[in-house]
DRENDO-1510 file (C-alpha; in Angstrom, 1 decimal, always signed):
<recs>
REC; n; res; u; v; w
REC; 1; UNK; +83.6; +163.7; +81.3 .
REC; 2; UNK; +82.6; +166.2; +84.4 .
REC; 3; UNK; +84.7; +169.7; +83.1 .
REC; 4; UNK; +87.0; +171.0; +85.5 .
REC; 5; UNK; +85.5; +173.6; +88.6 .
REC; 6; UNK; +86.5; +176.7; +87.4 .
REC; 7; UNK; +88.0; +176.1; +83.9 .
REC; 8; UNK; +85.7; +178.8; +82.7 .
REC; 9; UNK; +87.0; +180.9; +83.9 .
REC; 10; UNK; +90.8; +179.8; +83.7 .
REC; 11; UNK; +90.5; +180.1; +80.0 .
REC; 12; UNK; +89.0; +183.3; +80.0 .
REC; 13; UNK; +92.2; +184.4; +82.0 .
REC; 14; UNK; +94.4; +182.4; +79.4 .
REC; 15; UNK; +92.9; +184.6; +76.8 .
REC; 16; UNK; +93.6; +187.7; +78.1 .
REC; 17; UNK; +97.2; +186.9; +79.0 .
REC; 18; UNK; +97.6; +186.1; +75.7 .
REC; 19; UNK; +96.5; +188.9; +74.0 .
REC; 20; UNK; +99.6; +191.6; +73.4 .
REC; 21; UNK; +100.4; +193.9; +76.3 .
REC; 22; UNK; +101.4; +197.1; +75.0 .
REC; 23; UNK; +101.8; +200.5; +76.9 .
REC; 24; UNK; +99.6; +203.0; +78.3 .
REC; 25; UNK; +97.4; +205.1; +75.4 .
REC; 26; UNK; +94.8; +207.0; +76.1 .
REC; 27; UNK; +92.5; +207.3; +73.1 .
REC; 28; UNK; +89.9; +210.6; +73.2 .
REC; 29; UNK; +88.1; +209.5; +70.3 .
REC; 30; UNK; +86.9; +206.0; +72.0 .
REC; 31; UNK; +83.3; +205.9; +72.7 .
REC; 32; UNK; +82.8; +209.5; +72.4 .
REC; 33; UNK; +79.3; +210.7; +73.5 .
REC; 34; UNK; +79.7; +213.7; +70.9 .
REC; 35; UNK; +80.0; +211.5; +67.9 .
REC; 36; UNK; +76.1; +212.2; +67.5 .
REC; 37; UNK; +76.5; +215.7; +66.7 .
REC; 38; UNK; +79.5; +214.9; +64.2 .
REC; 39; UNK; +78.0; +217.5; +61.5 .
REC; 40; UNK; +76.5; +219.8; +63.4 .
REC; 41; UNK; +77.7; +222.8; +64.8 .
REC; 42; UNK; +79.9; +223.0; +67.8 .
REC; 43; UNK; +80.0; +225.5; +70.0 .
REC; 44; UNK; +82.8; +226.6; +71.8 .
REC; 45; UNK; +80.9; +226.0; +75.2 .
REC; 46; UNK; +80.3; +222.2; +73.8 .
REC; 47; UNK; +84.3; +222.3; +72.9 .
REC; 48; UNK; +85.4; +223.1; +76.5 .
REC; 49; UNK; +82.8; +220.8; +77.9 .
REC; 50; UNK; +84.8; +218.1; +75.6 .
REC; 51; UNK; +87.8; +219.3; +76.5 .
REC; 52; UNK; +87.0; +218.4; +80.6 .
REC; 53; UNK; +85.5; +215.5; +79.7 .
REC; 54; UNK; +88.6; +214.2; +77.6 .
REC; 55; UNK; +91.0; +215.1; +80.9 .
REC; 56; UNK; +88.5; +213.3; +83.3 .
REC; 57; UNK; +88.4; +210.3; +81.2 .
REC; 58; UNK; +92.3; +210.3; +80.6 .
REC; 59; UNK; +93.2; +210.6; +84.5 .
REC; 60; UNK; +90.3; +207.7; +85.2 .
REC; 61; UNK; +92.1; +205.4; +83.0 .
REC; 62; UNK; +95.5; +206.5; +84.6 .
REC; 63; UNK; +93.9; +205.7; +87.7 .
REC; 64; UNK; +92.6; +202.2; +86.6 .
REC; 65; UNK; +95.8; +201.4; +84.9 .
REC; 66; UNK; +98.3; +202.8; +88.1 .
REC; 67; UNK; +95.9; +200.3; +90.3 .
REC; 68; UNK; +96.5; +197.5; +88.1 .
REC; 69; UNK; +99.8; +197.4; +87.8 .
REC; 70; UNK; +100.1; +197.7; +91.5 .
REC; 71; UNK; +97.9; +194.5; +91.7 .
REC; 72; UNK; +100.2; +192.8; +89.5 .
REC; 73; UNK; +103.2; +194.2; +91.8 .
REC; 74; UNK; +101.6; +192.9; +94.8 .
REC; 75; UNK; +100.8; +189.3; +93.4 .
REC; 76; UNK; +104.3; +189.0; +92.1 .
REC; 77; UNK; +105.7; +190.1; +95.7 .
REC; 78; UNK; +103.1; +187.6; +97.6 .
REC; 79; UNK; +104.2; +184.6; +94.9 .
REC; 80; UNK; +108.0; +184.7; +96.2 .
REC; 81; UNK; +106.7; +185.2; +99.4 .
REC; 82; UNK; +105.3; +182.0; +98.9 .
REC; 83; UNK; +108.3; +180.7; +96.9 .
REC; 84; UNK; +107.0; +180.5; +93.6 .
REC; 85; UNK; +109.0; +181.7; +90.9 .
REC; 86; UNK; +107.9; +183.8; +88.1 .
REC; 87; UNK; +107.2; +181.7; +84.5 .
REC; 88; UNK; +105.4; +182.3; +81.2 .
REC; 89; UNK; +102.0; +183.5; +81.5 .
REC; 90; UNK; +101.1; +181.3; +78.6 .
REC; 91; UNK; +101.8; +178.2; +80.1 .
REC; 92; UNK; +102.1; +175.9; +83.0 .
REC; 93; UNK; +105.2; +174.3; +84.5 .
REC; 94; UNK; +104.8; +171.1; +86.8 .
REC; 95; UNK; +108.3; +171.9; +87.8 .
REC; 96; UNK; +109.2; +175.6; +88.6 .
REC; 97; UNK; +106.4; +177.0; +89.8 .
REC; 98; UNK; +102.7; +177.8; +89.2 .
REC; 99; UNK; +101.4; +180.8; +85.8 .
REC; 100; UNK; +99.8; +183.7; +86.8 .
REC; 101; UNK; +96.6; +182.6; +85.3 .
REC; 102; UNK; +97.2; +179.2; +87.6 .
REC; 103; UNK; +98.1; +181.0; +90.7 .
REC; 104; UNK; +94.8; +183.9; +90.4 .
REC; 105; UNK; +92.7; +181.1; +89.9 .
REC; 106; UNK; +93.6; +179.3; +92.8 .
REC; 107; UNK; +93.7; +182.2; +95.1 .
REC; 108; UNK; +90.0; +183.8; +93.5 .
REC; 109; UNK; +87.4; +183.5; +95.7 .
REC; 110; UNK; +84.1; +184.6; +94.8 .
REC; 111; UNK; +81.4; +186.1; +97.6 .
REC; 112; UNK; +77.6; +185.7; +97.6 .
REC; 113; UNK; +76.6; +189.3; +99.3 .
REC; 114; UNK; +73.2; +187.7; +100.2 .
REC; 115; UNK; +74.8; +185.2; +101.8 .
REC; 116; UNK; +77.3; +187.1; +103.6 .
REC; 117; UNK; +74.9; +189.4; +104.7 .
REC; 118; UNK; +73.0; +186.5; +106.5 .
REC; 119; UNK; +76.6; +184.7; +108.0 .
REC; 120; UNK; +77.4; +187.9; +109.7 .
REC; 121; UNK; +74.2; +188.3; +111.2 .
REC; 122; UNK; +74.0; +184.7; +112.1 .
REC; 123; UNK; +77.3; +185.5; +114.4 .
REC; 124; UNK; +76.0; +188.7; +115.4 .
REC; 125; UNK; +72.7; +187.4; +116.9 .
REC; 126; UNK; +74.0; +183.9; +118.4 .
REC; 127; UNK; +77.1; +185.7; +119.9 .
REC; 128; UNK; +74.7; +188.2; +121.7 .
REC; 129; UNK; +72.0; +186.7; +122.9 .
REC; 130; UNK; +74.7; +184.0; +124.7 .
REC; 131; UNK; +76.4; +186.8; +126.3 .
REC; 132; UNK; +72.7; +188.6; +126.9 .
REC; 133; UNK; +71.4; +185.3; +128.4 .
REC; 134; UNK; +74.4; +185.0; +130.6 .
REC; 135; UNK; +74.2; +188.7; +132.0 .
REC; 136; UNK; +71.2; +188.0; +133.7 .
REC; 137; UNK; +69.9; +186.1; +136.8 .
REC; 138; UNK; +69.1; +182.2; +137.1 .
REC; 139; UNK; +65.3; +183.4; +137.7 .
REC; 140; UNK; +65.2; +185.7; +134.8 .
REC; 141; UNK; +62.1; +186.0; +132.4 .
REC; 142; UNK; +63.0; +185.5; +128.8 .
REC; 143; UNK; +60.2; +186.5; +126.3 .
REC; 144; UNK; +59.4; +185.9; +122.3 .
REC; 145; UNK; +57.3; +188.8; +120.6 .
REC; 146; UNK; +56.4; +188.5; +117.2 .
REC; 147; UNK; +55.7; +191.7; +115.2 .
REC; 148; UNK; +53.5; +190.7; +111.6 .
REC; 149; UNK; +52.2; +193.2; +109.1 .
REC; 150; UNK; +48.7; +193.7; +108.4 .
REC; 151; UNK; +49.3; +194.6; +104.9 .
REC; 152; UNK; +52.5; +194.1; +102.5 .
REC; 153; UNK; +55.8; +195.5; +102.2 .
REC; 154; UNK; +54.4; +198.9; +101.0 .
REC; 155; UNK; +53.5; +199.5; +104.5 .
REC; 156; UNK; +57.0; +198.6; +106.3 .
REC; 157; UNK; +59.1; +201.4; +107.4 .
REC; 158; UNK; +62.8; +201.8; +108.9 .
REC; 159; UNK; +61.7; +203.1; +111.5 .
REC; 160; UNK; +58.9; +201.2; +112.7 .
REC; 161; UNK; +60.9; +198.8; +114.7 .
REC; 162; UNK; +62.8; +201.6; +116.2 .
REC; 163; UNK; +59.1; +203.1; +117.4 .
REC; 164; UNK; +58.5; +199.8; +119.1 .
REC; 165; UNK; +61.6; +199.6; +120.9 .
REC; 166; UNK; +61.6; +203.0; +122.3 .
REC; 167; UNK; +58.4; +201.9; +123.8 .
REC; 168; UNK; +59.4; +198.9; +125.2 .
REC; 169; UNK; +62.1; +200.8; +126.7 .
REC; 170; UNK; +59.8; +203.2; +127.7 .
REC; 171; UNK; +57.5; +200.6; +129.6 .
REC; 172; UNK; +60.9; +199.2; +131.5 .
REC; 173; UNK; +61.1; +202.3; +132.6 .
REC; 174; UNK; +57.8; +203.0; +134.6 .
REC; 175; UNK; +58.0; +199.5; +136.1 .
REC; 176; UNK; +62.0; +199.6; +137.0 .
REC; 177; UNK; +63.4; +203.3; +137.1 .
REC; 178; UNK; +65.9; +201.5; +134.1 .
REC; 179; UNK; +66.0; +202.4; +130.3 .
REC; 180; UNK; +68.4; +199.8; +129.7 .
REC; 181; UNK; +66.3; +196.5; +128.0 .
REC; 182; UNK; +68.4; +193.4; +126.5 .
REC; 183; UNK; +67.2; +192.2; +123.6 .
REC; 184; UNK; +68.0; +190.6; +120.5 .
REC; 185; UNK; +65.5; +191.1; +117.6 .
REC; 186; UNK; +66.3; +189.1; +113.8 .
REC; 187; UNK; +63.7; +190.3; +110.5 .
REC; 188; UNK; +62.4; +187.3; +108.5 .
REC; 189; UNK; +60.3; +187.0; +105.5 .
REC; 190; UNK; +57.1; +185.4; +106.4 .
REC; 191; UNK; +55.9; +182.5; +103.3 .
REC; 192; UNK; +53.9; +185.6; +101.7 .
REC; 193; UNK; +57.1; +187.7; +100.9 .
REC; 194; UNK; +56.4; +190.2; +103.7 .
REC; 195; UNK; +58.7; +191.0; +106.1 .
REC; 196; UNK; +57.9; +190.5; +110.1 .
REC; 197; UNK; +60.1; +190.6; +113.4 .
REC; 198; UNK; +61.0; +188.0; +116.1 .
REC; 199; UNK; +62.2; +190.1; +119.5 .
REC; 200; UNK; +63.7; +188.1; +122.1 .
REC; 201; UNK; +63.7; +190.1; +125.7 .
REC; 202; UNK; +65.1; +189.6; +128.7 .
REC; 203; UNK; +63.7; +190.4; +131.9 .
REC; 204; UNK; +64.2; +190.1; +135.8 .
REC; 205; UNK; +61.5; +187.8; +137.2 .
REC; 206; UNK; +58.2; +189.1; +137.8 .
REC; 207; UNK; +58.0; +191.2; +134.7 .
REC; 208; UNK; +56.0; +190.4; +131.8 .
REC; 209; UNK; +56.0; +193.2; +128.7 .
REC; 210; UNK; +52.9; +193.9; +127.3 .
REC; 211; UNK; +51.2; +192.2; +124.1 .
REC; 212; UNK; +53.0; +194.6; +121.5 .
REC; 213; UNK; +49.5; +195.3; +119.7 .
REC; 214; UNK; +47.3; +196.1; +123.1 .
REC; 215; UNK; +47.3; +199.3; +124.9 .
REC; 216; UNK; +49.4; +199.5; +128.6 .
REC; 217; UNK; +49.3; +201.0; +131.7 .
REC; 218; UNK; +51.2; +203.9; +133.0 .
REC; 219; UNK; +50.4; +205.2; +136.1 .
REC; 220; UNK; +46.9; +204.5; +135.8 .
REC; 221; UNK; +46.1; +205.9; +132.3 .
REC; 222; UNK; +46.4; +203.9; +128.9 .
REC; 223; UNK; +49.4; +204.5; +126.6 .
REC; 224; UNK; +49.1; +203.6; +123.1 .
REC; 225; UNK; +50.1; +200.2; +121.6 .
REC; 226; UNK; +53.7; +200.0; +121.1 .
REC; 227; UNK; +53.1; +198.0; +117.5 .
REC; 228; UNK; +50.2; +200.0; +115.5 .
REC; 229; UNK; +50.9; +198.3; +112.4 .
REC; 230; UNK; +49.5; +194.9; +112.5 .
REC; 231; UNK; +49.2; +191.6; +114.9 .
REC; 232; UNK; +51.5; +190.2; +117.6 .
REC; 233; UNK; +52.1; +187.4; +119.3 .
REC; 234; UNK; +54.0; +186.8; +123.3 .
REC; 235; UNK; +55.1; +183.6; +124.5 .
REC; 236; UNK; +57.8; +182.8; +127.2 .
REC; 237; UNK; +61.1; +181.4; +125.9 .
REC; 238; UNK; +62.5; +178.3; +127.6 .
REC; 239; UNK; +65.6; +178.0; +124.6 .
REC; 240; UNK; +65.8; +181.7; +122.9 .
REC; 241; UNK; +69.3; +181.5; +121.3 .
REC; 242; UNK; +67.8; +178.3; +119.7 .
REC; 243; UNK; +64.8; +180.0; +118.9 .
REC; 244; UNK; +66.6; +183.2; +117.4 .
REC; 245; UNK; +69.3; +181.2; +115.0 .
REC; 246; UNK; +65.9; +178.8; +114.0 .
REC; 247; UNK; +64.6; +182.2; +112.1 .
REC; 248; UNK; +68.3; +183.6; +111.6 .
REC; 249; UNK; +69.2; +181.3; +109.5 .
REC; 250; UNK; +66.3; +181.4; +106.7 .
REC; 251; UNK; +67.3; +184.1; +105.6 .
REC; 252; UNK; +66.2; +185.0; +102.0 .
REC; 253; UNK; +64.1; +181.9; +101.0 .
REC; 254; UNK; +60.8; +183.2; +100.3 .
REC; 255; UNK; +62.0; +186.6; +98.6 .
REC; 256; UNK; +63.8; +189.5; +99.5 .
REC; 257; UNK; +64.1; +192.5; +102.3 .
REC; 258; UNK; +62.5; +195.9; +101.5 .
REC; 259; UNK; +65.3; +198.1; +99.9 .
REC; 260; UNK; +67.5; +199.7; +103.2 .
REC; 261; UNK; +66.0; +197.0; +105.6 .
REC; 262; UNK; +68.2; +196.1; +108.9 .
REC; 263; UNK; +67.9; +192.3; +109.2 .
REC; 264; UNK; +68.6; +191.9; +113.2 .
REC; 265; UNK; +69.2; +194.6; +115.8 .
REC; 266; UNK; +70.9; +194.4; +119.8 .
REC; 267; UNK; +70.7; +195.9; +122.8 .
REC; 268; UNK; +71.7; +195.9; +126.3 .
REC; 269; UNK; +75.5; +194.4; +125.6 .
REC; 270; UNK; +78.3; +195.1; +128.3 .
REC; 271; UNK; +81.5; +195.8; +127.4 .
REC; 272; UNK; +82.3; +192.5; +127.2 .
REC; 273; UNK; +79.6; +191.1; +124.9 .
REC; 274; UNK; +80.3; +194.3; +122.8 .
REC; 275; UNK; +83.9; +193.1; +122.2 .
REC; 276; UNK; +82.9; +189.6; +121.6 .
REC; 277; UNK; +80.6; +190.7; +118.9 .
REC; 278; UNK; +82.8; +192.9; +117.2 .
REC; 279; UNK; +85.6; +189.9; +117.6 .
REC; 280; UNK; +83.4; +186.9; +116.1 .
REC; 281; UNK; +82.5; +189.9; +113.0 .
REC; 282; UNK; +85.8; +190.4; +111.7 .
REC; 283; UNK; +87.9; +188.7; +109.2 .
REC; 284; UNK; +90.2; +185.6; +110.3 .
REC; 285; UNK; +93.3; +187.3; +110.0 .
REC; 286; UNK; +92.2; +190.3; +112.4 .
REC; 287; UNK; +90.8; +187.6; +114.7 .
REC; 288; UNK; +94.4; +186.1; +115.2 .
REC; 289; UNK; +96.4; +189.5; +115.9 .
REC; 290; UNK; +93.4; +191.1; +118.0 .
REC; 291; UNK; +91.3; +190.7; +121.2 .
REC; 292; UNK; +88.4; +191.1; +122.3 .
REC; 293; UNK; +89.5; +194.8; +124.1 .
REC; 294; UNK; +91.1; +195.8; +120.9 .
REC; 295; UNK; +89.7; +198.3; +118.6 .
REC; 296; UNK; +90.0; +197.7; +115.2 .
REC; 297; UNK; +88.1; +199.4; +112.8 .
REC; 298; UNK; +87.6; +199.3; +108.7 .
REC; 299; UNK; +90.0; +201.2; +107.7 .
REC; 300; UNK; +89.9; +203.7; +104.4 .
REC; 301; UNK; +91.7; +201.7; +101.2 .
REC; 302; UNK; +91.0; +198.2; +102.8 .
REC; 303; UNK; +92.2; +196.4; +106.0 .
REC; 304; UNK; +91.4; +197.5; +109.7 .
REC; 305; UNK; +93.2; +200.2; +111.7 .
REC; 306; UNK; +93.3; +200.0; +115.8 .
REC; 307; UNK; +93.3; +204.1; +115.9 .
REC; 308; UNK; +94.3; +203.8; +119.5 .
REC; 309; UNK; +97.8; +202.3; +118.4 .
REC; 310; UNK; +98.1; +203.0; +115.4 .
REC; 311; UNK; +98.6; +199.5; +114.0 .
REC; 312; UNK; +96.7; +198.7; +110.5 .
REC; 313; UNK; +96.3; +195.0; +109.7 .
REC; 314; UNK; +96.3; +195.1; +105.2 .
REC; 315; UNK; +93.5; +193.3; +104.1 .
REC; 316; UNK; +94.6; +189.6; +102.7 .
REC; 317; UNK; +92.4; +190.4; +99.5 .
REC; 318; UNK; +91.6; +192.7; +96.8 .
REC; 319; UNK; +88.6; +192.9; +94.4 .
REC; 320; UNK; +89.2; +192.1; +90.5 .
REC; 321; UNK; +86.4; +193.8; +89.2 .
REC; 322; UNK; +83.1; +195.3; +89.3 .
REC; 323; UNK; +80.7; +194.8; +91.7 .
REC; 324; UNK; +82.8; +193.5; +94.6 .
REC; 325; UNK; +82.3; +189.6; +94.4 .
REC; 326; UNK; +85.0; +188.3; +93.3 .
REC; 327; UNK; +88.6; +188.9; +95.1 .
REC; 328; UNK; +92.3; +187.7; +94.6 .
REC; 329; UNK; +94.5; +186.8; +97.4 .
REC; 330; UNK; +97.5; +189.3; +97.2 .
REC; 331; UNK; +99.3; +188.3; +100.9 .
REC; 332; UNK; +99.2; +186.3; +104.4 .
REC; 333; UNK; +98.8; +188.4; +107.3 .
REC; 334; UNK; +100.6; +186.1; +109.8 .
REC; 335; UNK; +98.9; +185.4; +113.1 .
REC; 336; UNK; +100.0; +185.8; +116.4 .
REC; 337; UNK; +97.5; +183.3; +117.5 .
REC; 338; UNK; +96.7; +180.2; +115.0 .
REC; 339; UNK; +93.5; +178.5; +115.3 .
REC; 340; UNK; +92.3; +180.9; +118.3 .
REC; 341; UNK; +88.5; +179.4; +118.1 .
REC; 342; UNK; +86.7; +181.8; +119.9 .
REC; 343; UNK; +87.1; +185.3; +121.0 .
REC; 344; UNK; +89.8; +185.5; +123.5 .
REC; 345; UNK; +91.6; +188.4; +125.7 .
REC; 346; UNK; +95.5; +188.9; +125.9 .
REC; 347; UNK; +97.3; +188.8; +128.9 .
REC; 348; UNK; +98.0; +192.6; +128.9 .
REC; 349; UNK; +94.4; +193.4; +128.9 .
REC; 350; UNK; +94.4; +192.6; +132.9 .
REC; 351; UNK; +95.0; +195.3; +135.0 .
REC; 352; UNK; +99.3; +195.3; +136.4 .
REC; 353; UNK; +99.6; +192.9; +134.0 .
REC; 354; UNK; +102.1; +193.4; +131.1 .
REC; 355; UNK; +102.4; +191.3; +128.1 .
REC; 356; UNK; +105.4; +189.8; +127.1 .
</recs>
């Protein structure tokens, strides 16, 4: 018989709320990183040094043992929210209610940071290079640049495709007076391991950017290749959202990203695409109490905070361990809008309009 998903780690719960739960002790003696020097000497600078590590460690395990019982506090709170009623935690009831060790399990859910790391920059890059494509003209120019390394990932740096973009806005600038490029631009790991760059621009018609990895012309003289570090490649794009979630969404299959590697980059956004992309990037319950114009931001402790009013939306989750992969749902933030679908503006948000 196929075991249960997730009874692992139901019993491992069952075992620790059946162990006794006594009250807070601190002991000093626990793990001591002085029990090496047991017969030795012990000077008094080694005594005071124990005597601050002692008080550290007590008000750490204060700390821990404050935030878990306000865990507990919150979960009991968010169960009669939900009308549950509190039974043993050594058992389940079909009748009353659901155990703690039912009710954490059921509300646990455990987050791949890869994989998160790739959603969000799947919505980041489709969200933006819609809004992108649709700031410019019908006869607009939309062009694919690759960017490959000659070498391995011993050669990438940070700021490399930084350099490039500086002088791509640089070129935009002697042909158009304008700084301002659009562009999306998504990292991917070529079948090698090493890491290379798709760059999707786009352009008014009649302008065609220069092959990344050949010299340019400014004003008559040369300027130096905007990509130094190894080939390129420049096609037109007939489809470049397609083209950009195509290599958006391999994310991590043939390895992994240099150590403090961005993943995808944008620029030219309005206003408007701004606030759609900071919309489609936060969690669903800010998405239902916040448009497009508001401006919620991660707030210190968990949740988001709108510092221009004040309001701070509680996060619906809190970790349970280590390591930040696995949370517990502790409440429901209720929505003003249910199901909203897409990024949206209030009716307030219209000039002489007020909302109701």
């Amino acid at each position: 018989m196929k075991p249960e998903f997730g009874q692992g780690f139901k019993d491992h719960l069952k075992k620790i709320v059946a162990m006794p739960q006594s009250e807070f002790r601190f002991d000093p003696d626990r793990d001591r990183p002085w029990a090496t020097i047991g017969n030795q000497h012990v000077s008094p600078r080694m005594k005071a040094a124990r005597a601050r590590y002692v008080a550290r460690s007590e008000a750490n395990a204060r700390v821990q043992h404050a935030r878990m019982a306000a865990l507990l506090g919150e979960a009991q709170a968010a169960r009669e929210a939900r009308g549950l009623v509190s039974l043993s935690t050594t058992c389940k009831s079909g009748i009353s209610g659901l155990s703690v060790v039912d009710f954490v399990a059921e509300n646990t859910i455990e987050i791949d940071h890869q994989k998160a790391r790739i959603t969000r920059m799947q919505k980041s890059v489709g969200i933006s290079a819609k809004a992108l494509h649709n700031l410019g003209k019908k006869n607009q120019r939309v062009w694919m640049l690759t960017l490959t390394y000659r070498g391995t990932n011993r050669d990438w740096r940070a700021e490399h495709i930084s350099r490039y973009l500086d002088g791509l806005r640089k070129w935009h600038y002697s042909r158009t007076g304008c700084k301002k490029v659009r562009y999306v631009w998504v990292a991917e790991l070529q079948k090698r391991g090493v890491i290379h760059y798709h760059v999707c621009v786009w352009l008014d018609n009649g302008l065609t950017p220069p092959k990344p990895d050949s010299a340019w012309k400014k004003k008559g003289a040369f300027q130096a290749p905007m990509w130094t570090h190894g080939m390129s490649n420049r096609v037109r794009a007939t489809h470049p959202v397609a083209y950009l979630m195509k290599y958006a969404s391999k994310g991590t299959s043939e390895g992994k990203f240099p150590h403090g590697a961005r993943i995808s980059g944008v620029g030219g956004l309005d206003e408007v695409g701004r606030g759609c992309r900071r919309w489609v990037l936060w969690p669903a319950y800010v998405q239902g109490n916040a448009s497009i114009k508001d401006k919620f931001r991660p707030a210190p402790g968990g949740g988001y905070l709108n510092a221009e009013t004040g309001e701070l939306l509680r996060s619906e989750f809190v970790p349970t361990g280590g390591g930040f992969t696995r949370f517990v749902r502790v409440r429901t933030t209720p929505r003003s809008i249910e199901n909203t679908g897409g990024p949206f503006s209030w009716l307030s948000d219209r000039p002489g309009v007020i909302h109701a």
